[in-house]
Structures are given as C-alpha cells and as structure tokens.
C-alpha positions as CSV (number, residue, x, y, z in Angstrom):
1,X,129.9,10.6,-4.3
2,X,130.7,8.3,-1.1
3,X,132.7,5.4,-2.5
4,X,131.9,1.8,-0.5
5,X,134.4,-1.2,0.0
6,X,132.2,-4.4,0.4
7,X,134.6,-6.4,2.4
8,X,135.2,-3.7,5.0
9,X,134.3,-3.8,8.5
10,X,131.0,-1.5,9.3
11,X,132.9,0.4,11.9
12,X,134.9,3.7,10.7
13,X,138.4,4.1,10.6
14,X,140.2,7.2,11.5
15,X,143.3,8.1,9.8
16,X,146.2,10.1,10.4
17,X,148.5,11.5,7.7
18,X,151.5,12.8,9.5
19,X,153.6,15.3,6.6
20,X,156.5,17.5,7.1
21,X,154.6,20.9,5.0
22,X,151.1,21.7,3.9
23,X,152.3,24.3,2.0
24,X,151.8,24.2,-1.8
25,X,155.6,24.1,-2.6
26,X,155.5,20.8,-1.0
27,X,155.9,19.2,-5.0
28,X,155.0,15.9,-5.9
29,X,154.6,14.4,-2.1
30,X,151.9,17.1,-0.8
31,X,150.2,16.6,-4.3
32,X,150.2,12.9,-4.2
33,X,148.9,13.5,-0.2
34,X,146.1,15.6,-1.0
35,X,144.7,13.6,-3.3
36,X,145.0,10.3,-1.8
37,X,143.1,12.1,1.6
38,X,140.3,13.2,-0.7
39,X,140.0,10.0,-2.3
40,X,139.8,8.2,1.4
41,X,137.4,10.6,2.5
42,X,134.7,9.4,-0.4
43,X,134.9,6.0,1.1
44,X,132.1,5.5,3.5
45,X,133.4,4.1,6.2
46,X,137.1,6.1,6.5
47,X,138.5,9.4,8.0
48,X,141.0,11.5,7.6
49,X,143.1,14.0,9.4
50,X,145.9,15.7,8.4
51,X,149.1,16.4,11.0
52,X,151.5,18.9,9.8
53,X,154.1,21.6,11.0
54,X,153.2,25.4,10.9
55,X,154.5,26.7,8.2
56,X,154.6,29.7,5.5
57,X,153.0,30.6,2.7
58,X,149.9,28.9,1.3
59,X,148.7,26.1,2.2
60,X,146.9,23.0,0.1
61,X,143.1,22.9,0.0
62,X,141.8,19.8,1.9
63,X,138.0,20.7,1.2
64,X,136.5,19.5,4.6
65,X,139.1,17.5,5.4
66,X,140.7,18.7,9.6
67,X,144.2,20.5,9.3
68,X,146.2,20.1,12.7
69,X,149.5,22.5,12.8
70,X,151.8,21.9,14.9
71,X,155.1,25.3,16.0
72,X,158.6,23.6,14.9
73,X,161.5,24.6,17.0
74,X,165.4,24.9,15.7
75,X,166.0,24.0,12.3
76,X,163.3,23.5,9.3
77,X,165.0,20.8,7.8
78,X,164.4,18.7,11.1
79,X,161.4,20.6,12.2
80,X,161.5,19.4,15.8
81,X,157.7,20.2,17.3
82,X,157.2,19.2,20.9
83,X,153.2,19.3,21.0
84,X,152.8,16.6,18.0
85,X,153.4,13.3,19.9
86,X,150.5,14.7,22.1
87,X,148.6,16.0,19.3
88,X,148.6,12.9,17.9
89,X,147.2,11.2,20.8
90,X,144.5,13.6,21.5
91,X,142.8,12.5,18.3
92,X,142.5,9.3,18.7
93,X,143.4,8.0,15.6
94,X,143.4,4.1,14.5
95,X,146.2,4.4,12.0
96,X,149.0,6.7,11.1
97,X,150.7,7.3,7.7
98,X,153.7,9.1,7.7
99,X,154.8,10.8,4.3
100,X,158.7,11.2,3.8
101,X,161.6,10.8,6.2
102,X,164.2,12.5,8.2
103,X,162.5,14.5,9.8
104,X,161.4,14.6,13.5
105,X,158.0,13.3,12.0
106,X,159.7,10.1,12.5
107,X,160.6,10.1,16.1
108,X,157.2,11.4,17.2
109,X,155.1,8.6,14.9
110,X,157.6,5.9,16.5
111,X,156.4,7.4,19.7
112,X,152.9,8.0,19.2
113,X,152.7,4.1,18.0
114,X,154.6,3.0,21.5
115,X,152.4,4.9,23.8
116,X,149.4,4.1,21.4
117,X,149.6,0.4,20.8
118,X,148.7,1.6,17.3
119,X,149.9,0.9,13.3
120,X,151.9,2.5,11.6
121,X,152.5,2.9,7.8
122,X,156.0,5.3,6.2
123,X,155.8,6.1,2.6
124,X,159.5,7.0,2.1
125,X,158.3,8.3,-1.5
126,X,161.8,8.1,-3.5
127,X,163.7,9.2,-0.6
128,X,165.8,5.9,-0.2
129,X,166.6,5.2,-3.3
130,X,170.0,5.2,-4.2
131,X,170.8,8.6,-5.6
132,X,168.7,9.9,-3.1
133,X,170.9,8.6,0.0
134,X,173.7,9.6,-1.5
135,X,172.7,12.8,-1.5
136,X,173.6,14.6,2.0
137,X,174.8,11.2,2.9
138,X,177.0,11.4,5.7
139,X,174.0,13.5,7.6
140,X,171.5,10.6,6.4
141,X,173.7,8.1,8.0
142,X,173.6,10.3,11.4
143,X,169.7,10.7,11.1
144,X,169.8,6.7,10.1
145,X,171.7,5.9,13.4
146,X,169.6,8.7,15.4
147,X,166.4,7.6,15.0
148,X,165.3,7.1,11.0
149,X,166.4,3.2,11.1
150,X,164.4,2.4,14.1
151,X,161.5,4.0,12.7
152,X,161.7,2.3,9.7
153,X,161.8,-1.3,11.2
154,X,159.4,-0.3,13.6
155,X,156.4,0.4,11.2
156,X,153.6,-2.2,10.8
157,X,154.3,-2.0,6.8
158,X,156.4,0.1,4.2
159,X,154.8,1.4,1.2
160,X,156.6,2.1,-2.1
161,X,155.1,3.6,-4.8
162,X,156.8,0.7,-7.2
163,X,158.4,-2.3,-7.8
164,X,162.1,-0.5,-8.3
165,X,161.2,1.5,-4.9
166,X,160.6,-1.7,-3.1
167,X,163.6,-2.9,-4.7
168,X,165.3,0.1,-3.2
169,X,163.8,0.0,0.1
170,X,164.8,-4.1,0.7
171,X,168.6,-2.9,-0.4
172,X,168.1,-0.3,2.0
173,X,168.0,-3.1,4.5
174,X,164.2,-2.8,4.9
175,X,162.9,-6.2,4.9
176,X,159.8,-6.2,6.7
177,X,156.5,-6.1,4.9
178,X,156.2,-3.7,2.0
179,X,153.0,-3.0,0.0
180,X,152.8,-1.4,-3.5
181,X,150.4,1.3,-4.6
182,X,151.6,3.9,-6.9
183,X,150.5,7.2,-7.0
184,X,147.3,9.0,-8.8
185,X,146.0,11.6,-10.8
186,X,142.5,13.3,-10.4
187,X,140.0,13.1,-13.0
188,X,138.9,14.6,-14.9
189,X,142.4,16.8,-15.0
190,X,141.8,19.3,-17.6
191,X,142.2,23.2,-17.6
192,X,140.3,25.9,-19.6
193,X,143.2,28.9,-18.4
194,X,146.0,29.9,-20.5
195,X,149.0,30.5,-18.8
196,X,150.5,34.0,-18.8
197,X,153.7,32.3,-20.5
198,X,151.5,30.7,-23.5
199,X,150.4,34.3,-24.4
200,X,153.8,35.2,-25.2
201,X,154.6,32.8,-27.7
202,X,154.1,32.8,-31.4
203,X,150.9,30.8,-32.1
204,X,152.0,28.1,-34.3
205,X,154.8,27.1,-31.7
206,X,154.4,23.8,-30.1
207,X,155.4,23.3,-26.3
208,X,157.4,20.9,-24.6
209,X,157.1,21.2,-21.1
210,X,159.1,20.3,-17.9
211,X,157.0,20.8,-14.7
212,X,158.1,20.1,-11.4
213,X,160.7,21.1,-9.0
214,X,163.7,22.5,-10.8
215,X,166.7,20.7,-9.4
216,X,169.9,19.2,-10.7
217,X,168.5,16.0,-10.2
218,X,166.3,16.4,-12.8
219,X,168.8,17.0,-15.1
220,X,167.3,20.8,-16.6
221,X,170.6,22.3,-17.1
222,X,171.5,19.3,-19.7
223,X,168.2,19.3,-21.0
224,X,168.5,23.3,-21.8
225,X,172.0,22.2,-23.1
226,X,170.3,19.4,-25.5
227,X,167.4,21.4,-26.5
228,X,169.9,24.1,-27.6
229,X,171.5,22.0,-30.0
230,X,168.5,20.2,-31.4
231,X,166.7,20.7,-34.7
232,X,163.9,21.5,-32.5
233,X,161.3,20.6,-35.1
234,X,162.8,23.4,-37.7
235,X,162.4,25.9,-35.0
236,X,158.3,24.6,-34.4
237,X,159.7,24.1,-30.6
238,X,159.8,25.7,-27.7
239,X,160.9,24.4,-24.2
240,X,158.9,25.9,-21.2
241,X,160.3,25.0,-17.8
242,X,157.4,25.4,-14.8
243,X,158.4,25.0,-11.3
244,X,160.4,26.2,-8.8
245,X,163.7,26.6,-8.5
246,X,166.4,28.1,-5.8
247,X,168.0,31.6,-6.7
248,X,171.6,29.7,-7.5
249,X,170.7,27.1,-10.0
250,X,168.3,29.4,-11.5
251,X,171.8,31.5,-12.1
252,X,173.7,28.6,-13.7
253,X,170.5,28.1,-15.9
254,X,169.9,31.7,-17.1
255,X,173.5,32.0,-17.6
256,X,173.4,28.8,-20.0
257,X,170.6,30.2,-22.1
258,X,172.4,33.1,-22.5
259,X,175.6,31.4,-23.9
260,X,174.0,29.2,-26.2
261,X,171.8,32.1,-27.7
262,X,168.7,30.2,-26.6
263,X,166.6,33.2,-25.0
264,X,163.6,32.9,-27.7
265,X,162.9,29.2,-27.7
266,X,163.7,28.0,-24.1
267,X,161.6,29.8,-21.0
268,X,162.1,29.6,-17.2
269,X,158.1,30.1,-16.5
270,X,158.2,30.2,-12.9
271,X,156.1,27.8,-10.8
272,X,153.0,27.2,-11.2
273,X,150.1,25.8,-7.9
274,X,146.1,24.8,-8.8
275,X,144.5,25.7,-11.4
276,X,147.6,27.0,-13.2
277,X,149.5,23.8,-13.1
278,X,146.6,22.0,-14.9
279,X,146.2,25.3,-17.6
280,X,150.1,24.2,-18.0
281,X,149.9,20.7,-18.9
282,X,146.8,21.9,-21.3
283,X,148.8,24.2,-23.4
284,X,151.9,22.2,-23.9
285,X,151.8,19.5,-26.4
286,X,154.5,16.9,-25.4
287,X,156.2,16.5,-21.7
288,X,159.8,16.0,-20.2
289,X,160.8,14.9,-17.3
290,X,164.8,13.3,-17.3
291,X,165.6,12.5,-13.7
292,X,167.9,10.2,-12.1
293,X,166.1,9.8,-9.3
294,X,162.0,9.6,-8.7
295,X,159.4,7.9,-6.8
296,X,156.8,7.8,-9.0
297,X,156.2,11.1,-10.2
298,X,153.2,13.0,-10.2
299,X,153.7,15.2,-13.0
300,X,153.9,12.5,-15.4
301,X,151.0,11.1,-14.5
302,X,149.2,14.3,-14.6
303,X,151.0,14.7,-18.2
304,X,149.5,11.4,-19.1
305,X,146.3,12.4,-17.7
306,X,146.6,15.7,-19.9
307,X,147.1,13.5,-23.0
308,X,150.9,14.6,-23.7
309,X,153.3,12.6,-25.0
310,X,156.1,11.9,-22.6
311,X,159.7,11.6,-22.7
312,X,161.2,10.0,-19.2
313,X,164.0,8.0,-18.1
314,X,163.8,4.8,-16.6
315,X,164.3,6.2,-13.1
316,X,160.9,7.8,-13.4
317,X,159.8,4.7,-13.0
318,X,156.9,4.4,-15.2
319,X,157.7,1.4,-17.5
320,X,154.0,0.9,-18.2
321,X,154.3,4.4,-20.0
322,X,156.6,2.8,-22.3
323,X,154.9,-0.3,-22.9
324,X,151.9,1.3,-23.5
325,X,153.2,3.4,-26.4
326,X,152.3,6.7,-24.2
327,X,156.0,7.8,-23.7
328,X,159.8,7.3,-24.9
329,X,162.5,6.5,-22.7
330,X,165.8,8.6,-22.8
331,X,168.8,8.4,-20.9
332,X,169.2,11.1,-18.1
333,X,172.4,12.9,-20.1
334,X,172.8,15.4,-22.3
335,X,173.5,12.8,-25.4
336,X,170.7,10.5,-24.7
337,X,168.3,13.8,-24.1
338,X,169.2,15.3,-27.3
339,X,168.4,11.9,-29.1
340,X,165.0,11.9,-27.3
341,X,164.5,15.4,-28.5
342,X,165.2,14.7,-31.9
343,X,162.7,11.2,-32.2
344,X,159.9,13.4,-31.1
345,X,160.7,16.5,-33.1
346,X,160.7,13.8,-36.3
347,X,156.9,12.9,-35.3
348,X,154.0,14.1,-37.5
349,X,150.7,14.9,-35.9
350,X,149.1,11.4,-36.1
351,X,152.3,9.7,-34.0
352,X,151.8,12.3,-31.5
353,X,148.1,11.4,-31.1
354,X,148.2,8.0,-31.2
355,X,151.0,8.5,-28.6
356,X,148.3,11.2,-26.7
357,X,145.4,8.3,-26.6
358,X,147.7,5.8,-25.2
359,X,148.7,8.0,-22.2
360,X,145.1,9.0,-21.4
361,X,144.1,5.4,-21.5
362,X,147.2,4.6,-19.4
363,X,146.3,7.1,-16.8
364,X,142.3,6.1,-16.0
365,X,143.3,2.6,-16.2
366,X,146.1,2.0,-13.8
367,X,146.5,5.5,-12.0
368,X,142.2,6.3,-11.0
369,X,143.2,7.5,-7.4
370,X,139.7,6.2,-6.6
371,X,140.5,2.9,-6.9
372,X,143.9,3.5,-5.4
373,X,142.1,4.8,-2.6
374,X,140.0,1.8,-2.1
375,X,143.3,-0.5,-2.3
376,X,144.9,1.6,0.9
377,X,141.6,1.4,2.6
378,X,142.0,-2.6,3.0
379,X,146.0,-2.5,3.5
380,X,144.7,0.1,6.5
381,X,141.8,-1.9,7.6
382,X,144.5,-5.4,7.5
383,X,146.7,-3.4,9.7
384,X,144.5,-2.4,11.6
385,X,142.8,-5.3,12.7
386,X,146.2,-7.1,12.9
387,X,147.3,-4.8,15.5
388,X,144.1,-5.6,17.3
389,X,144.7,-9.2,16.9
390,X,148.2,-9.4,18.4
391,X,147.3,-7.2,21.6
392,X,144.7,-9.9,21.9
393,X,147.1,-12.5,21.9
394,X,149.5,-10.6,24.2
395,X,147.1,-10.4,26.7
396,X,145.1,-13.8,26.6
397,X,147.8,-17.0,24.8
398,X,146.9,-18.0,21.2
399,X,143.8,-19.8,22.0
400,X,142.2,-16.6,24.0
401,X,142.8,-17.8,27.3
402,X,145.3,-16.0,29.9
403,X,148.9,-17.0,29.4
C-alpha cells in the first residue's frame, strides 16, 4: 500500500542511496538500508535508487527497487570505482544519501554534489563514535585529512540514528545541522522456520540469543566467559551465538568453550540472512547484545519486535528499552555480564512476559519504519527545496532580482 505525506510537494523526488556493499553480510547498515528504501518507495510521491560497488556473494532483495553496481579498483576496504561519480550523474537524482564512511563513497558523493549543485545527506551509522575512531585510528585520521572531513562538512545535513550519536558526531567536530531518526524494524517480523541449530537442543531448554556480527567489540568472548560461570537458570539455559565471525576470533572463542567445559550449553550457530534470521529471533526466548560501541542496532530492535526480552548496555543506545521495562542494562564486562545473566535467569515466566509485551509495544510505537520513512521524506523534501532556494538566490539577490 502507497503511503501519502500531505504536506509534500506533488512533484516526485528521486533518491539516491549511495552504500559501500549490497551484499547480505553488510550487517546492521545494509539491513537498516533496505528497509528504509522499501519504506520510501510506499510513499507516493518518492523514488529510490540504490548505488553500490560490485561485489560477491549474495546480494539484498530490493523488490522493484533499481540496483546500479559499480567495478572497485585496488583495495576493498577503500573501494575506489571510477565510473560512480558519473553514474551518479547519469540518473539524475534530486538527493543523495550516503550510508557509512571512509570509503571512496565519500569523495565521489562530494563530487557528484559539486558538479550537481545537489544535497547531500551522510548517515555515519556508529562509525564516529568514540570507540569507533579509535579503532584503526591513525588510518582514520589520514582518511580524515584526505578527504572524509571535507565530506562531512560539506553535506547539506548529518543524520544520527540518536541523541548519543549526535552527541558523538558534534564532539567529532561536526557542527553543522544534524537530524535524528533512528532506525526500524519491519512488521509484522515473525518467522514460522526452525532453525537447524534449535533442532539440536533438548526441548525444554530455553535460548538466549546473540545475533549480529561476531566481533570483539561486542564483547562475545566475555559473554561466553560470563555465561560459563553462571547458574544459567539450573542448567534451563543455553547461549546460541548467530552471525558471522572471522576464522581468528572464531579460534579464540572455540578454544574458550573448550577450557571452560562449556561445549553443551553455549553454540557458535553460524550466520544466519532472511528468513533464517527472523526463524532465530522466534526460537530464542531472551536476547543479548553487550557492546561498547553501536549506532542503534538493528538486531535489538528486531529482538524487540520478536517480543524477547533484552539485555544491552548503554552503548546500544536504546534507553527507551529500559524505560519501558522491555530490556536490562548490563555493563559491557565480564562482571557486569554475568550479573545481567544471573537477574534474568532468576525470572519466572510472567516477568519474562510482561518484559515480552513491553518490547513489542516499544517496537510498533517508536521504531514503525513506516513512519520513519515518512519523517526522512520531509527532511529530503526540506533539503531539497533549500538547495533550490539558495541557487535561486545565487543567481538573482535576495529579493529575486539580479545581483
């Protein structure tokens, strides 16, 4: 169903998003991209394109949405492409949005707006935030001096996906305008599979469930550690970890389950794209996530939409989750884990659904990526017709006249 914004203009708008991979290991920000395109393209009177690099493996369904690829040159981390400043331009877009940073992305989007005369929008998503910067950060600072700065002051607006990211972003030393929308979650977001891993346990086991990309930033090796040394709910508990993770830290985290004797109640599940990520969250019955460092993740908001009660540090910023009695906060180490672990493993079933009803009631109230949707269609359309109101005023002196 088309969606309508009243106080639009008649005239469509055609939208760029400009992202770094299509591919459906992307995580959270291809996730949070997909749906935010689909959402758009229910709106009567917006389009959407998609600009990416050429890539392996496979890719995110768009439904009817237009895909344009673009060959990358040297190496993937920068992904240099030659033809997308002029593949930009071929299309004839109003507006681009650029997902993530340094990448060549941001020199041709800086470009594509000087040669254009058009807007530009940059969702950093969690990538300057503190912890983030300091990761790789003498590179960051080269990239930052190179070209990343410029293209950051540059843009007709920031988004951040929070209050604590826009907090970032200004310490950053990002002052110019800044809107916040957070992320989504499709409705209704429920699954019918069981996943291969489910099948293996014993029946009356209950599931807690980290899904997402399995880094050290997220904190899995001290959460295995934690688990390991919990009560876990006289042995109820299991913990099944979904994602993907690279061949060395999956070492160190095989190798820790080993020496703590853990091999029957904690499970490295592999990751999971679709339909299976969805048939995840359905047979799990509570949710984890203890990062340092997030945006605003989208599998807790898909484990809110899924009814699970969460556990999340503060950094996962989500303090509505909190306040709304649909998740506990832990700290991000091993101690403050294990203490988490233990407060839900002392639950009985009516905490945990009282908990569950909060978190669905969280998610269709404040994260309906239709009505995010329709919130990004007017910061777009302002933009937009900004733009369009200071070429004027280049060309013809505030009144309209010639200068």
């Amino acid at each position: 169903m088309m969606m309508h914004d009243p106080k639009s203009a008649a005239r469509r708008l055609r939208i760029g998003m400009l992202i770094g991979t299509v591919s459906v290991t992307g995580g959270g920000v291809i996730e949070a991209l997909r749906s935010l395109s689909l959402a758009l393209s229910r709106i009567s009177d917006i389009s959407v394109e998609i600009f990416s690099l050429r890539g392996e493996g496979d890719r995110v369904d768009f439904g009817d949405i237009p895909v344009h690829l673009f060959a990358a040159r040297g190496p993937t981390a920068f992904g240099y492409a030659p033809g997308l400043v002029d593949g930009l331009e071929a299309r004839d877009i109003d507006l681009l949005h650029v997902h993530g940073l340094w990448m060549y992305l941001s020199v041709a989007a800086r470009r594509w707006a000087q040669r254009s005369g058009r807007p530009y929008v940059v969702s950093p998503h969690g990538m300057l935030d503190p912890w983030a910067l300091r990761n790789a950060r003498w590179k960051k600072r080269l990239a930052g001096l190179l070209y990343e700065n410029a293209h950051l002051r540059n843009a007709t607006c920031l988004h951040a996906l929070c209050e604590a990211e826009k907090e970032a972003i200004e310490a950053a030393g990002f002052t110019g305008p800044i809107a916040v929308l957070p992320n989504g979650v499709d409705f209704p977001f429920v699954s019918f599979e069981r996943p291969p891993w489910r099948k293996m346990l014993p029946p009356e086991s209950k599931v807690l469930l980290f899904l997402g990309r399995v880094t050290p930033k997220k904190r899995v090796l001290e959460l295995i550690r934690a688990f390991a040394r919990s009560s876990r709910g006289d042995g109820a508990w299991r913990l099944v970890i979904v994602g993907p993770v690279d061949e060395s830290y999956e070492r160190r985290l095989r190798q820790e389950i080993e020496a703590r004797n853990c091999g029957a109640s904690v499970h490295l599940a592999g990751p999971a794209y679709g339909e299976a990520r969805a048939a995840a969250y359905a047979a799990a019955d509570a949710f984890i996530l203890p990062s340092v460092s997030e945006g605003l993740p989208m599998a807790a908001l898909e484990a809110f939409a899924s009814g699970l009660p969460a556990l999340l540090t503060a950094q996962c910023n989500l303090p509505e989750g909190f306040a709304a009695g649909a998740a506990l906060q832990i700290s991000a180490h091993e101690e403050g884990i294990a203490e988490g672990l233990e407060c839900l493993f002392a639950m009985d079933e009516s905490e945990r659904l009282l908990m569950s009803a909060s978190a669905r009631r969280l998610a269709i109230s404040r994260f309906n990526w239709d009505t995010i949707a329709l919130d990004m269609a007017r910061l777009y359309r302002r933009m937009a017709e900004a733009q369009v109101a200071e070429r004027r005023r280049s060309l013809f002196g505030q009144a309209g006249f010639p200068a």
